[in-house]
C-alpha positions as CSV (number, residue, x, y, z in Angstrom):
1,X,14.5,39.1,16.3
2,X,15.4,36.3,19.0
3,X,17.4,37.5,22.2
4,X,18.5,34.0,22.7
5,X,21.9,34.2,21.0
6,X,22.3,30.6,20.2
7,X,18.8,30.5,18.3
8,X,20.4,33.8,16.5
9,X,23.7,31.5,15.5
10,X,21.7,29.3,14.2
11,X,19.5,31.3,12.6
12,X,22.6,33.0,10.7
13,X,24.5,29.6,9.7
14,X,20.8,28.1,8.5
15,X,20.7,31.5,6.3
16,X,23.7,30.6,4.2
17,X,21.4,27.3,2.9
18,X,20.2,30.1,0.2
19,X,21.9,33.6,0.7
20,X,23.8,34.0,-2.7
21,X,27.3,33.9,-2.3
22,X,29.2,37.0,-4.0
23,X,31.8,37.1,-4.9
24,X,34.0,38.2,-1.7
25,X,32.7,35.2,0.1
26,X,33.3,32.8,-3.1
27,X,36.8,33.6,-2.8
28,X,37.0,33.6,1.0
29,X,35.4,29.6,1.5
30,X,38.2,29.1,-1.3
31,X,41.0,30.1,0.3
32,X,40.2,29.0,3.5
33,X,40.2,25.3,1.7
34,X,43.3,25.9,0.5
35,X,44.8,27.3,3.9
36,X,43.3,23.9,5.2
37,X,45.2,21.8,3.2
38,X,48.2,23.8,3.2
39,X,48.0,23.4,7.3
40,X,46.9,20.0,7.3
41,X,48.8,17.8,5.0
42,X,52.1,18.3,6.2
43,X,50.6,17.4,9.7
44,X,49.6,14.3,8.4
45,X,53.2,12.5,8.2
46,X,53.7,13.7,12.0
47,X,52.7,12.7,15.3
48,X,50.3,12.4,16.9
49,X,48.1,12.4,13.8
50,X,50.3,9.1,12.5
51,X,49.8,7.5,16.1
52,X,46.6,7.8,16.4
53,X,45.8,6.7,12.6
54,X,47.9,3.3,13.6
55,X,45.9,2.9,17.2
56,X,42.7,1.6,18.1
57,X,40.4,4.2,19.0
58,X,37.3,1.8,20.0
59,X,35.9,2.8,16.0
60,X,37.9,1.2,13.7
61,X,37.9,1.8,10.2
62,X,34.6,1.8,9.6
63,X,32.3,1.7,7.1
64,X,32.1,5.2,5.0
65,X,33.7,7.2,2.1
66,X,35.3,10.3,4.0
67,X,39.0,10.2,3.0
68,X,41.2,10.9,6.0
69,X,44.0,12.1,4.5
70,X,46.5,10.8,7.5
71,X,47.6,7.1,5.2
72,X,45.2,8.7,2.2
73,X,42.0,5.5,3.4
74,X,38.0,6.3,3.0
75,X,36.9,5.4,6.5
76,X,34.4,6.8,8.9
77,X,33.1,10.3,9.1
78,X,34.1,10.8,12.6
79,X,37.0,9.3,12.4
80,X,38.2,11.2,9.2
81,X,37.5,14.3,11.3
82,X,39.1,13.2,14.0
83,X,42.2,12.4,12.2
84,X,42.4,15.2,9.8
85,X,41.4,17.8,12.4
86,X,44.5,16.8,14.3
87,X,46.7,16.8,11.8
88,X,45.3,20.4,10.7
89,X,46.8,21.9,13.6
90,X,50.0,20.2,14.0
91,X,52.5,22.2,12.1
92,X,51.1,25.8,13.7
93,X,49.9,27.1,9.9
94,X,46.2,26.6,10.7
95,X,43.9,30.0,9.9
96,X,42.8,32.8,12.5
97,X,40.0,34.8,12.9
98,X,41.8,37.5,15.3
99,X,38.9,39.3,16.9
100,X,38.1,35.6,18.7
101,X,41.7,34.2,19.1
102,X,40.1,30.9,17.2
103,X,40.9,29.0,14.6
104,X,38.5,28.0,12.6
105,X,39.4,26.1,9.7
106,X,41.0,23.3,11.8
107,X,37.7,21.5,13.2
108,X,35.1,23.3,10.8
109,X,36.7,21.9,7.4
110,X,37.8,18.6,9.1
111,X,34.2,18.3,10.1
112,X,32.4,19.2,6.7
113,X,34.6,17.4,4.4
114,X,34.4,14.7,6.3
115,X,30.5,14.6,6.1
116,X,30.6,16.0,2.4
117,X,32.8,13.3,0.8
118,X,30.9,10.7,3.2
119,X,27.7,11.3,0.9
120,X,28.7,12.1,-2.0
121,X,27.5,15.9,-1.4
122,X,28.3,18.4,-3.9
123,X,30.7,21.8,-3.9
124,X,28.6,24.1,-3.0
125,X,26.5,22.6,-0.2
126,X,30.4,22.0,1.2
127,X,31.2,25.7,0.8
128,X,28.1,26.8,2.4
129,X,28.4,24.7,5.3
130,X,31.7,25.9,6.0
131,X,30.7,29.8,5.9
132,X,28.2,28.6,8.4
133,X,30.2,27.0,10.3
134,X,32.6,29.5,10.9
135,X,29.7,32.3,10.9
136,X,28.3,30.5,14.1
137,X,32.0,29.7,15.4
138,X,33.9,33.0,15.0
139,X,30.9,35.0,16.5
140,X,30.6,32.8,19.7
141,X,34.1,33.1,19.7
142,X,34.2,36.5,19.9
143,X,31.8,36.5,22.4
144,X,33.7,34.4,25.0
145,X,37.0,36.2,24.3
146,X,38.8,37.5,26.7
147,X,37.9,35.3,29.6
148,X,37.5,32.3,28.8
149,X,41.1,32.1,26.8
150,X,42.6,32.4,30.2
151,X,41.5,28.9,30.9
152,X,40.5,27.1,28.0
153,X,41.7,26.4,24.4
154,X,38.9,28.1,22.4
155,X,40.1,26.5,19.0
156,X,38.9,23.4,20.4
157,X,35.4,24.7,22.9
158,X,34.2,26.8,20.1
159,X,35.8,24.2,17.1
160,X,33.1,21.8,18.7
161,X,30.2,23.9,17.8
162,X,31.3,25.2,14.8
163,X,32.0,21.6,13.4
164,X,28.3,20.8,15.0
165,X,27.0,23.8,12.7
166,X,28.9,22.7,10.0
167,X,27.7,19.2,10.0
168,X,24.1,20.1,10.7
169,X,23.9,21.7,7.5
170,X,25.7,19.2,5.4
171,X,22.6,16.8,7.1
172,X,20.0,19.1,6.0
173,X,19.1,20.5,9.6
174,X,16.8,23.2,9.3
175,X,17.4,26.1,11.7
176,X,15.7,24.5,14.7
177,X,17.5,21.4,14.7
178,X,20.9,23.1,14.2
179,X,20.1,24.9,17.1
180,X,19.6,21.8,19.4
181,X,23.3,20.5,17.1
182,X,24.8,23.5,18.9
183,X,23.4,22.8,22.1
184,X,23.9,19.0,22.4
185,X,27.6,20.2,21.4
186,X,28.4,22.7,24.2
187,X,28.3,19.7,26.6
188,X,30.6,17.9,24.3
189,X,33.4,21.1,24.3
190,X,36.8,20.6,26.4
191,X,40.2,21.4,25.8
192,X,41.7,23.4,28.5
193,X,44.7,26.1,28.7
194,X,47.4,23.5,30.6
195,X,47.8,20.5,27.9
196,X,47.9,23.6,25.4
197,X,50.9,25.1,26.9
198,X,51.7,22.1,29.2
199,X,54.3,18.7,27.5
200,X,51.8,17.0,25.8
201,X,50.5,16.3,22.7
202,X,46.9,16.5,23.6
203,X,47.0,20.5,22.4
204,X,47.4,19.2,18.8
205,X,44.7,16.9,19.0
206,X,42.1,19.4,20.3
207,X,40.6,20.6,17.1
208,X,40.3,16.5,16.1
209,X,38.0,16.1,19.1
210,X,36.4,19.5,18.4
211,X,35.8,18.3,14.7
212,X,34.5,14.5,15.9
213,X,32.2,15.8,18.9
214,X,30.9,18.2,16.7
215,X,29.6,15.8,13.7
216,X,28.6,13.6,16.9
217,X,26.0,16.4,18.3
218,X,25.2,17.5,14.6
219,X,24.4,12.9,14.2
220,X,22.5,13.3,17.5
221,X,20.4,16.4,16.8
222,X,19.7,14.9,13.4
223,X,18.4,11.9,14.9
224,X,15.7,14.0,17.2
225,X,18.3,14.6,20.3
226,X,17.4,17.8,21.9
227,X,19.8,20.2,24.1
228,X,18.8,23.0,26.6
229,X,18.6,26.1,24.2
230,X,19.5,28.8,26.8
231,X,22.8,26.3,27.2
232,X,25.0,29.2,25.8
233,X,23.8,32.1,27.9
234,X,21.5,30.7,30.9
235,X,22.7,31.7,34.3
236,X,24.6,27.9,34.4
237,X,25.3,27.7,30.7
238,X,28.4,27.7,29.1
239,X,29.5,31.4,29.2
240,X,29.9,31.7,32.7
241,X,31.0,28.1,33.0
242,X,33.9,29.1,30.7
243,X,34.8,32.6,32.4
244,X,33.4,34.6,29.7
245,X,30.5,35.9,32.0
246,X,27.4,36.6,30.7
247,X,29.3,36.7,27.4
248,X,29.7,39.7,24.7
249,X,26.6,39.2,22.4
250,X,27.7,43.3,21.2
251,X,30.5,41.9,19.6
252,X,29.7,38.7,18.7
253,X,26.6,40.2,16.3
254,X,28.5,43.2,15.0
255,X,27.7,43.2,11.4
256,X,25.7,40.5,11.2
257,X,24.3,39.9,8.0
258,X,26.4,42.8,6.1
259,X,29.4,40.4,6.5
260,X,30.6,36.9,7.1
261,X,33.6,36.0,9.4
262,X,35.1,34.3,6.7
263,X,35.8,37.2,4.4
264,X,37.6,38.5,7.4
265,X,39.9,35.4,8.2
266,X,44.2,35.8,9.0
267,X,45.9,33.3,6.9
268,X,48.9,32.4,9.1
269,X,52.7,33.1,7.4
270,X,54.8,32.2,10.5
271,X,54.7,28.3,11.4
272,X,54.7,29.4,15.2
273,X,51.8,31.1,17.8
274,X,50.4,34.2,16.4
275,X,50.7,35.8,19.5
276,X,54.1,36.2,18.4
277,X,53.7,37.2,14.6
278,X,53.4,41.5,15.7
279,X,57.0,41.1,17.1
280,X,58.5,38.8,13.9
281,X,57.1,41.0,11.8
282,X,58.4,44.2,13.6
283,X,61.7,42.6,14.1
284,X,61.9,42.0,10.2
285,X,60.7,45.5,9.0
286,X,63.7,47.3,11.9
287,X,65.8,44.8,10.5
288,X,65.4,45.4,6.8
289,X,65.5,49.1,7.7
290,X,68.4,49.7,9.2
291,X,70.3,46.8,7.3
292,X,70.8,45.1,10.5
293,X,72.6,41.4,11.2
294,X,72.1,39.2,14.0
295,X,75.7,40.2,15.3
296,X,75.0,44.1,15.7
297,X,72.5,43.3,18.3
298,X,73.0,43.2,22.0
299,X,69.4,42.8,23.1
300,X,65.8,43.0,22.5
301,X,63.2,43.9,24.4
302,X,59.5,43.0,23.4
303,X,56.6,44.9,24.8
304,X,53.6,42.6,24.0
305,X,49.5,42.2,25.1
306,X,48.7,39.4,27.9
307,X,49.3,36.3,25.9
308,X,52.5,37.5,24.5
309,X,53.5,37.2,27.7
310,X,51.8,34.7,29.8
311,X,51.8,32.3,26.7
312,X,55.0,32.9,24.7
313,X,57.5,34.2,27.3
314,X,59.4,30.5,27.0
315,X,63.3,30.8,26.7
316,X,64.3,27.6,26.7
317,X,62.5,25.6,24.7
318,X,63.5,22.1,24.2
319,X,60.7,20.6,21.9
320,X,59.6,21.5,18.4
321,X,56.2,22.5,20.3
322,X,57.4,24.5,23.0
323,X,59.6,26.6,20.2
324,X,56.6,27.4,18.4
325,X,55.3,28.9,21.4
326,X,58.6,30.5,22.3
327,X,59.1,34.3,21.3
328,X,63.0,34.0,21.9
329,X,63.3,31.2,19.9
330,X,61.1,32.4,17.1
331,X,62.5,36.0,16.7
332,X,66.2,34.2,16.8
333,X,65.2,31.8,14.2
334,X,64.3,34.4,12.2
335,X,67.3,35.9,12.2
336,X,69.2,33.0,11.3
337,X,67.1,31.3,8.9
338,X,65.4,34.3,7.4
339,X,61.8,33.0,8.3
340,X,60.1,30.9,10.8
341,X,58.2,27.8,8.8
342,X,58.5,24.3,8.8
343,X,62.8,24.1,8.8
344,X,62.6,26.5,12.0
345,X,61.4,23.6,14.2
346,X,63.2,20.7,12.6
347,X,65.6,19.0,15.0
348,X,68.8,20.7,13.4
349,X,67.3,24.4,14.2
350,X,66.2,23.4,17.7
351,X,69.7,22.7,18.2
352,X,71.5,25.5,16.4
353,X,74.3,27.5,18.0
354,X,73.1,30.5,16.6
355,X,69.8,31.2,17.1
356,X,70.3,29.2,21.0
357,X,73.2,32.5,21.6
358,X,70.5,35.0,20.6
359,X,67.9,33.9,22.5
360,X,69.0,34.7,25.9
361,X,68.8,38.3,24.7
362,X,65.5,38.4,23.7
363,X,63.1,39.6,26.8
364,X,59.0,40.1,26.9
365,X,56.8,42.0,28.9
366,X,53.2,42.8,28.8
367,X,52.2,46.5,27.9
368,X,48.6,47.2,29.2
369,X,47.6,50.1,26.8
370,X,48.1,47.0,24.3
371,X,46.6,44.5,26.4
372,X,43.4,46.6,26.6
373,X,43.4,46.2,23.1
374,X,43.2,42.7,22.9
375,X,42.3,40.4,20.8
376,X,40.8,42.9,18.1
377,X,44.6,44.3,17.7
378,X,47.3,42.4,18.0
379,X,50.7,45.0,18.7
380,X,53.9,45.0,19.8
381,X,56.7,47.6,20.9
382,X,60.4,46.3,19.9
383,X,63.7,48.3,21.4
384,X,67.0,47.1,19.6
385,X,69.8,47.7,21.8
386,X,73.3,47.6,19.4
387,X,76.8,46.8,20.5
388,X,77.7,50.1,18.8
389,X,75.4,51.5,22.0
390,X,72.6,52.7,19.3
391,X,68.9,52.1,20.7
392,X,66.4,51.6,17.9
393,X,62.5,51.3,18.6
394,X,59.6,50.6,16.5
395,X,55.9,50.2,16.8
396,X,54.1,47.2,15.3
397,X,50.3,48.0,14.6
398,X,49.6,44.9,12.8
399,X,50.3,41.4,11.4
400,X,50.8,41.0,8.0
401,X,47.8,38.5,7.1
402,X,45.7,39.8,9.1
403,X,42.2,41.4,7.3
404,X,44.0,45.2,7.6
405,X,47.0,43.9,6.5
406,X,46.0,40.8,4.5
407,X,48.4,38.0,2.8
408,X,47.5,37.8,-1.2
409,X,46.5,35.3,-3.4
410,X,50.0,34.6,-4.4
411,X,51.5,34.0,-1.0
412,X,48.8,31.9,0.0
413,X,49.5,29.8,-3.0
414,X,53.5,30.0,-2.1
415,X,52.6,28.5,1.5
416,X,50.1,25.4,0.2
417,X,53.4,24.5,-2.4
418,X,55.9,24.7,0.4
419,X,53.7,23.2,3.3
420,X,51.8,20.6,1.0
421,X,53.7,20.3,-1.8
422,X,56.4,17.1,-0.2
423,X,53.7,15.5,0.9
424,X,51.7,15.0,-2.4
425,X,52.5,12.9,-5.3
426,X,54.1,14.7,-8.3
427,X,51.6,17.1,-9.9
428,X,48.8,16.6,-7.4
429,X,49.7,19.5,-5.5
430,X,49.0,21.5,-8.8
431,X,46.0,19.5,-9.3
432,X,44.7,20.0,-6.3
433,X,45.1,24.1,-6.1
434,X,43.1,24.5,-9.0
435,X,39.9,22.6,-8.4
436,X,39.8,24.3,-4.8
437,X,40.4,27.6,-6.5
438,X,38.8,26.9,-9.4
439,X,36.6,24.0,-9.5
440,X,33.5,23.3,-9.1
441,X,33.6,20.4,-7.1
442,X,35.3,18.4,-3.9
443,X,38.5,18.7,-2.9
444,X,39.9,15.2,-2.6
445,X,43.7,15.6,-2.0
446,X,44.9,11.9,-3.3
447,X,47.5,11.2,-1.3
448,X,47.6,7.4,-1.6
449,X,51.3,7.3,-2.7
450,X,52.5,10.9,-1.7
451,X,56.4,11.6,-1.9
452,X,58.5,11.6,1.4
453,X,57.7,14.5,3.5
């Protein structure tokens, strides 16, 4: 077996050209489809996606077939990709695989359908190019993680090479040449920490350049480009270049070939950062336990790992954006509204009374026994303090949608409905569910003439 770790990632992505695929993974690829669309078509009514659909990004339309899904037009692969990878990640719904902080779905499904619908490519050469994709993207991604999150946005570093793998194999590149994909694509990877938690709408856009840099490298390699195969793990490759040092190759191969990353995704209930879902759903179960309301409670106090803090300590957020990053506003939206999904960032939340007089008595702090943890469990500690002068605390071991604590079938279906559902023509969303569940070929998501969003 190769000690080069890329040639390995390639090796396990080009394996998935003829592994069968049981059941588990069967209904994993399906669901993650579904979680795509559910993330990406509201996204596709809202900036910046609609901006940059109107704009001239030096392509054009283009000749092609891919369907961008952002005005519902067949147009280029790369720009499809570009376009629907963007919108994928606007609305904060898109997929997680937890033990690499990455999300997956955003660039790797942009990417593939993008290709797939582009030549006419059937269902299942779609499906397994996205379990390859994500294969080689979730295990570099757990690779890199901690270090390299402290600086750069690894949905869109590691989206690039997961889109490259994914695109390789919907080209027909044999393991060698999706190899060279991936390396030609770790020179194409950006997106760094301060226009993800900065003003700016470039965070958004990251897994669209992921998703279009990718097919670019997967084009290239299949044209007979070559990249530096040691460009992941040589002494000035892109694992120390991104702070992940010589990078964790242990965890990156755990279980290789016994499982697939996608069996094993988090499908995202709370439209906000999941660094903040352990606290939401801790504050819901103390909540629901002790028959609390939002008028009993004099404080809160969040004890969180490192991104809890350094990421989603912001108490005054003033755009929808920023209050999908914000933990105060997010736990006081909760209590208001019940829930934290599309309505909690509408303009009429982000200026509610309500949840703006809870929020200044929400605090965060980081906890280093659950730091240490990091990112293969994401924990919180919450302390109530009541008016009545009662303290209650609780532990939160989990998130609910995570793989130990996974969201069903049938909440997955709720969230396409609710997210997708206004932005779809009448019956299409129905139509839709049940070829990706249930069909056996492309999703195509007509959107032509959808109803307002």
């Amino acid at each position: 077996m190769t000690d080069n770790p890329l040639i390995r990632l390639a090796g396990l992505a080009a394996d998935w050209y003829t592994k069968p695929i049981d059941q588990a993974v069967d209904t994993a690829v399906r669901k993650a489809a579904l979680d795509w669309f559910a993330t990406t078509l509201p996204g596709t009514v809202r900036a910046p996606a609609t901006l940059m659909a109107a704009a001239d990004l030096g392509t054009g339309p283009g000749g092609g077939q891919a369907i961008c899904y952002v005005g519902g037009d067949r147009t280029s692969p790369r720009r499809a990709a570009f376009l629907n990878g963007t919108a994928s990640h606007t609305v904060e719904f898109d997929d997680i695989y937890r033990d690499g902080g990455y999300h997956p779905g955003s660039p790797t499904i942009a990417a593939a359908l993008a290709v797939a619908h582009d030549r006419g490519l059937s269902r299942e050469a779609f499906d397994r190019a996205v379990i390859g994709g994500y294969e080689a993207g979730c295990r570099l991604a757990s690779a890199l993680q901690p270090g390299h999150y402290e600086f750069w946005h690894i949905t869109a570093t590691v989206g690039t090479i997961g889109a490259a793998v994914a695109g390789a194999m919907l080209l027909g590149l044999d393991r060698d040449r999706i190899a060279h994909a991936i390396a030609i694509s770790t020179s194409f990877a950006g997106g760094h920490q301060q226009n993800l938690q900065g003003q700016s709408m470039v965070k958004t856009m990251h897994p669209g350049h992921a998703a279009d840099a990718g097919l670019l490298a997967a084009y290239t390699a299949a044209a007979g480009a070559t990249g530096a195969l040691d460009s992941l793990h040589g002494p000035l490759g892109y694992a120390l270049a991104t702070g992940a040092g010589a990078g964790n190759w242990d965890a990156a191969f755990y279980g290789a070939g016994d499982w697939t990353p996608i069996t094993r995704m988090t499908v995202k209930l709370h439209g906000c950062c999941g660094h903040i879902f352990p606290a939401l759903d801790g504050l819901a179960a103390m909540m629901a336990q002790h028959a609390l309301t939002p008028d009993q409670i004099a404080a809160i106090h969040v004890e969180g790992y490192g991104p809890t803090k350094t990421i989603c300590d912001r108490p005054d957020p003033q755009s929808a954006q920023e209050a999908r990053f914000s933990l105060q506003y997010c736990l006081a939206a909760q209590m208001i509204l019940g829930s934290v999904r599309l309505a909690a960032t509408e303009p009429q939340a982000l200026a509610d009374p309500r949840i703006r007089a809870l929020m200044p008595m929400i605090t965060i702090s980081r906890a280093e026994d659950l730091a240490a943890e990091y990112p293969r469990r994401r924990m919180a500690r919450l302390q109530l303090r009541l008016k009545d002068g009662r303290q209650i605390d609780h532990f939160q071991p989990t998130r609910h949608g995570d793989p130990d604590d996974p969201a069903s079938t049938d909440e997955l279906i709720v969230k396409f409905h609710e997210l997708a559902g206004p932005v779809l023509a009448t019956g299409e969303a129905d139509r839709l569910a049940r070829i990706i569940l249930d069909g056996d070929t492309l999703p195509d998501a007509l959107i032509a003439a959808p109803a307002a969003a």
